[in-house]
C-alpha positions in Angstrom: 98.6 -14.6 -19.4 96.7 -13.8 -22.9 93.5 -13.1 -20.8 95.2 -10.9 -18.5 96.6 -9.0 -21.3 93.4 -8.4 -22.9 91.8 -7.2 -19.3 94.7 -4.9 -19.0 94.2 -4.0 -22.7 90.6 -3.5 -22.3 90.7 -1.0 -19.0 93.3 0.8 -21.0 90.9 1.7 -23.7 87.9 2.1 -21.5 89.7 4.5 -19.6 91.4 6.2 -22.7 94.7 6.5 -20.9 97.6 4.5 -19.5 97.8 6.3 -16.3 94.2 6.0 -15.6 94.1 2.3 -16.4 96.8 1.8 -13.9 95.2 3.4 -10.9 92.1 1.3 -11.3 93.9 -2.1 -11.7 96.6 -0.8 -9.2 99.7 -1.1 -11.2 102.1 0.9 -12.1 101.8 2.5 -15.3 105.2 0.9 -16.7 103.7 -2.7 -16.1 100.6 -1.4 -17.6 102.6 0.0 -20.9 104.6 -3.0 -21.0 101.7 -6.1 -20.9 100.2 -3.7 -23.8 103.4 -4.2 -25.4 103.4 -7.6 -24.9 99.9 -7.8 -26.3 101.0 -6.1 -30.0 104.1 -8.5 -29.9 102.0 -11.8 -29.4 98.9 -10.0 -32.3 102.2 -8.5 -34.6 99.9 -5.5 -34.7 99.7 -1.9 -33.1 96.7 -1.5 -30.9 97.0 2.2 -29.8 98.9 5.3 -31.7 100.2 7.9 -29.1 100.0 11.6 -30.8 100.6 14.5 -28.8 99.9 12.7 -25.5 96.8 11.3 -26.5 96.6 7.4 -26.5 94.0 6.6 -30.0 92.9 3.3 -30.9 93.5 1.6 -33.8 91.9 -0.2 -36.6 93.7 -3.6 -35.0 93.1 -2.2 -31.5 89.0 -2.1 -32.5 89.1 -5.4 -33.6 90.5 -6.9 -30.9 88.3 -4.5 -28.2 84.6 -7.1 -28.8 86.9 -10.1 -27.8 88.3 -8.6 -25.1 84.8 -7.5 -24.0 83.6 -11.4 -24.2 85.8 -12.5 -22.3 85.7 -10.7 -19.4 81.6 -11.4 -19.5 82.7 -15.0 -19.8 84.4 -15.0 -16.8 81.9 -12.8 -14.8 79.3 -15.4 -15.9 81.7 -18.6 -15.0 82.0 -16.1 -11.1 78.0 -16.0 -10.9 77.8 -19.7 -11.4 80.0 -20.8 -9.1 78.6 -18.5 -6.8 75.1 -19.4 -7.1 76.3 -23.2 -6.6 77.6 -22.4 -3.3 75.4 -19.9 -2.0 78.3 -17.3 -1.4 78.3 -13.9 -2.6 81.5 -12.5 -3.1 83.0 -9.5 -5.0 83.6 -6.1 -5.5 80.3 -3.5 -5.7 81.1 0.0 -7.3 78.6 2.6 -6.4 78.8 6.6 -7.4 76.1 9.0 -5.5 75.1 12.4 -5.9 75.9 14.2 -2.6 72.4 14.1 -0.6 71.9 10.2 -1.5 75.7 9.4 -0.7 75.7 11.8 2.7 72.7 10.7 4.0 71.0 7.7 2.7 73.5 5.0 1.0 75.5 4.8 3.6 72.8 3.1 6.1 71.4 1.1 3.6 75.0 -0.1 2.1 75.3 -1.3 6.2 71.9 -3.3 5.7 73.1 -4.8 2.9 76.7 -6.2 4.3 75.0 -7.6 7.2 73.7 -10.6 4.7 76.4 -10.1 2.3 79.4 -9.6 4.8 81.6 -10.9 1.5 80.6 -8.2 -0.6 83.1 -5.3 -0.9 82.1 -1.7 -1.8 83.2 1.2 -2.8 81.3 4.6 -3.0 82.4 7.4 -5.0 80.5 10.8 -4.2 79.9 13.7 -6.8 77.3 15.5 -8.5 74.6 13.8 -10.5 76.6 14.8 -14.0 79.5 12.7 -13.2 78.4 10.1 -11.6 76.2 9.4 -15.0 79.5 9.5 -16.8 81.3 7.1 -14.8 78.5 5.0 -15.0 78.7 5.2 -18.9 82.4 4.9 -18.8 82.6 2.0 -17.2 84.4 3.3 -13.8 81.2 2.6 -11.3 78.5 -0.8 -11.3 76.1 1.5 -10.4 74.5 5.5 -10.5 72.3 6.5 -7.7 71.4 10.0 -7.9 68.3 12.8 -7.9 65.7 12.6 -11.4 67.8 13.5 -14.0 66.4 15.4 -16.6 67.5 12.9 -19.0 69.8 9.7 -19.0 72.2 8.7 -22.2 70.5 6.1 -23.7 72.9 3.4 -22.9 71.6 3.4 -19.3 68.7 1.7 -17.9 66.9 3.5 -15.1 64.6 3.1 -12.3 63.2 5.2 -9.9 63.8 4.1 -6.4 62.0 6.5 -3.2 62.9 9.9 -2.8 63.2 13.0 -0.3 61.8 16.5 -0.4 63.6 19.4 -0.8 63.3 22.2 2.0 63.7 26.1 1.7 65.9 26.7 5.1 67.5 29.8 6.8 68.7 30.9 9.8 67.0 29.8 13.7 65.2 32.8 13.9 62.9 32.0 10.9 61.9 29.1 13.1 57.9 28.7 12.8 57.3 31.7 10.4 54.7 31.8 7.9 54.6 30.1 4.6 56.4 32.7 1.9 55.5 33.3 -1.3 58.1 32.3 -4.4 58.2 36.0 -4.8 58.9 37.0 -1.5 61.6 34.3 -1.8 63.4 36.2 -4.9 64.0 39.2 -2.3 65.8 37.2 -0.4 70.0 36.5 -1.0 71.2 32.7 -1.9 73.8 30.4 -1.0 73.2 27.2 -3.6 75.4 24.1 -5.1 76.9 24.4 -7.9 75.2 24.6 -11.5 75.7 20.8 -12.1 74.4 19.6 -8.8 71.0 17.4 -9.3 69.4 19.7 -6.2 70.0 22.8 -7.9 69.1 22.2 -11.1 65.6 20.0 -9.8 65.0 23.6 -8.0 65.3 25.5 -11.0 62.9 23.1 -13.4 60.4 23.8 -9.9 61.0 27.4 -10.1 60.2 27.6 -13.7 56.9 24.9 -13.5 56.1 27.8 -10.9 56.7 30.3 -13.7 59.7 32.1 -11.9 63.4 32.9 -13.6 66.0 31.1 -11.6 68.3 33.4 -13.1 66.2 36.2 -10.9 67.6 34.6 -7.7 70.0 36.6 -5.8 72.9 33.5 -5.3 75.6 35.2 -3.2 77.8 32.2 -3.2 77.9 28.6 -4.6 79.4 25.8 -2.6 80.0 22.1 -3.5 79.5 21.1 0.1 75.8 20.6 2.0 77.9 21.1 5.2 79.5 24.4 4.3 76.4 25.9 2.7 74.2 25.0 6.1 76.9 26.6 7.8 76.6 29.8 5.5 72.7 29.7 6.4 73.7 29.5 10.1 75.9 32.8 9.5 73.0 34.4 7.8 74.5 34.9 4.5 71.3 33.8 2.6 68.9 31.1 2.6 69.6 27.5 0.6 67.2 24.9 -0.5 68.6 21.2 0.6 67.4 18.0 1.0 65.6 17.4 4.6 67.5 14.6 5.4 70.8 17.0 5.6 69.0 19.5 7.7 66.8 17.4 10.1 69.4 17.2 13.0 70.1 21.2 12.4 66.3 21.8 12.8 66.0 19.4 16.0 68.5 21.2 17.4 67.0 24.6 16.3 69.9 25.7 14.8 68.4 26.5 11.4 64.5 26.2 10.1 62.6 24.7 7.8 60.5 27.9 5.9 57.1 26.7 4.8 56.4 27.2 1.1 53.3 28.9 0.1 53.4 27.1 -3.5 53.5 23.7 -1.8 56.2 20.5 -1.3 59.0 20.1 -3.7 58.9 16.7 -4.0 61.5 14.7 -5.8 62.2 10.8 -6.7 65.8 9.0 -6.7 67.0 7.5 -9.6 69.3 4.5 -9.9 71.1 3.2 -12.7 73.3 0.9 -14.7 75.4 0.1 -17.8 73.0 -1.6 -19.8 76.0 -3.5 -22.3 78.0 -3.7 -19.0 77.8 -7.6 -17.6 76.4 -7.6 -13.9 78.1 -9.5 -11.1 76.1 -11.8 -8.8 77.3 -8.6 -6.1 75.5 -6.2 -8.6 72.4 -7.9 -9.1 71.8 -8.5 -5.6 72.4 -5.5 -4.4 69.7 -4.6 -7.2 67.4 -7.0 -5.6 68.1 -5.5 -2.3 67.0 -1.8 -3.7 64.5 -3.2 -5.0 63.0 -4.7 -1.8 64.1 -1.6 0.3 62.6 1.3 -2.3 59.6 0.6 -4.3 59.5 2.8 -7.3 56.5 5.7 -6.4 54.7 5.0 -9.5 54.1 1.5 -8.1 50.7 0.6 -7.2 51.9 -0.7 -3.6 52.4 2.0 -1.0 55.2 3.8 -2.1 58.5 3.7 0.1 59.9 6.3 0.9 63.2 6.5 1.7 62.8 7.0 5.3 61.3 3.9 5.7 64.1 2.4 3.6 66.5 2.8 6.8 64.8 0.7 8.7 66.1 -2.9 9.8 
C-alpha cells in the first residue's frame, strides 16, 4: 500500500493539483485526497500546504518527492526486465504531436508500429508545438514529436527525425500559375494558425531569413484547425501556408493549389523528444528504435528519409 501511496503522492505533485492527479490515475479526487492523507499519517508529517486554492509542497513533501521518484524507476526497470525475459512488449505509450505530424503522419506510422507490438497501448494527444514541449517536461506525455523548435528546455533531449515542406496554397484557380515573389505575396490577404503554432512561427523565421516583416502580412483570420483554414482558402478569403501532406488530396482533386515560390522550398525537419530524468519503458524505447529505423535524422550521412517514405510498410 506504501508504494501506491507514494505513486499517488508523486502524480499529485507532478501535476501540482489534486484534481489533475485524479484524472490521470482515474480516480476520484476524494480517494486521491484521502491516500495523501494516509501518506502524512503513516510519515506524521504534512506533505502539501493548501493556500488560497493552490496545493504547495512542503519541506517534508520535498524530501520525500526523490524517493518517490526511485521507486517508481525501480519498478519500471523490474517491468523492462521481465519483459525482455519473455520477449513481450507490454504497456502504455504517451505521445503529444503538433497538429501536421499528429493529422497526417503519426497516425500511419503509430499502425506500423502495433502490427509488431499489438500489446502496446497508445495514446496521442494533439496540440501546438508549445504545449506539447510542456507536457513533455511536465511529465504528462513519454514523448514530443513536433516541427524544429526554435529552442528546447534543457531537460529535453532531441533528435531530428524526417520532415515535410511547407506550401504557399490558395484557391483552384491559382492552379499552375507562376512562381510569386515574397513581395507580391505581402499583397495578398492571410488566413494562418495561431501565433504558437510550430508552422507559423517556422514561416515567420523563413520570412525574416528572406529579409521580410511577418508583421507586414495581411492575416485576416487565425484558426487552430488545418481543416478550417483550407476551407477558408477554398472560400477565397486569403491564402495559407500548410504542410503538403494536409493539402495533397485538396490539390489531387484540384480543389486548392500549390503556388510556386520564387525564393525557393521551405523546407523543414521534425523533431522528437523526451524527458531526459524521466525513466523509459521497454514501450518507449522501442517505439524509439522504431523512429529510428523509420526516419533517419537529415543530417545523417545515409540517404535521408523522408517522411514520405517513412509510411511505407
Amino acid at each position: 500500500m506504501l508504494d501506491t501511496q507514494l505513486s499517488i503522492f508523486k502524480t499529485v505533485v507532478d501535476r501540482g493539483s489534486i484534481s489533475l492527479a485524479a484524472q490521470e490515475l482515474h480516480m476520484t479526487q476524494s480517494a486521491v485526497s484521502q491516500q495523501i492523507l494516509n501518506l502524512e499519517a503513516h510519515f506524521s508529517v504534512k506533505l502539501f500546504d493548501r493556500l488560497h486554492r493552490r496545493l504547495l509542497i512542503t519541506t517534508a513533501g520535498k524530501t520525500l518527492y526523490p524517493f518517490a521518484v526511485e521507486l517508481e524507476q525501480l519498478y519500471g526497470r523490474a517491468r523492462n526486465a521481465m519483459q525482455e525475459l519473455t520477449q513481450d512488449i507490454s504497456g502504455l505509450l504517451r505521445i503529444g504531436a503538433s497538429l501536421t505530424i499528429g493529422e497526417y503522419l503519426l497516425p500511419k506510422l503509430l499502425v506500423l508500429f502495433r502490427q509488431t507490438h499489438p500489446r502496446v497501448s497508445i495514446t496521442m494527444d494533439v496540440y501546438n508545438s508549445d504545449q506539447i514541449t510542456a507536457m513533455v517536461v511536465t511529465g504528462q506525455l513519454d514523448l514530443g514529436f513536433i516541427e524544429s523548435p526554435d529552442q528546447l528546455p534543457g531537460v529535453l533531449i532531441p533528435f531530428p527525425c524526417g520532415g515535410d515542406q511547407l506550401v504557399i496554397v490558395g484557391p483552384a484557380d491559382f492552379a499552375n500559375s507562376a512562381p510569386l515573389s515574397l513581395a507580391e505575396l505581402f499583397q495578398r490577404r492571410w488566413v494562418l494558425r495561431e501565433p504558437m503554432s510550430g508552422t507559423r512561427r517556422f514561416f515567420e523565421q523563413f520570412l525574416e531569413s528572406h529579409g521580410a516583416r511577418p508583421d507586414d502580412l495581411q492575416v485576416v483570420m487565425e484558426l487552430g484547425s488545418t481543416q478550417a483554414i483550407k476551407e477558408a482558402v477554398k472560400a477565397g478569403l486569403g491564402f495559407s501556408v500548410l504542410s503538403r501532406f494536409a493539402v495533397m488530396e485538396e490539390v489531387a482533386q484540384n480543389a486548392l493549389a500549390i503556388i510556386p515560390l520564387a525564393e525557393g522550398r521551405i523546407d523543414r525537419t521534425f523533431t522528437l523528444f523526451y524527458h531526459r530524468e524521466k525513466f523509459t519503458t521497454l514501450a518507449v524505447d522501442s517505439f524509439l528504435d522504431f523512429i529510428r529505423n523509420r526516419i533517419i535524422a537529415p543530417e545523417s550521412p545515409e540517404s535521408g528519409l523522408q517522411a514520405e517514405e517513412a509510411l511505407q510498410p
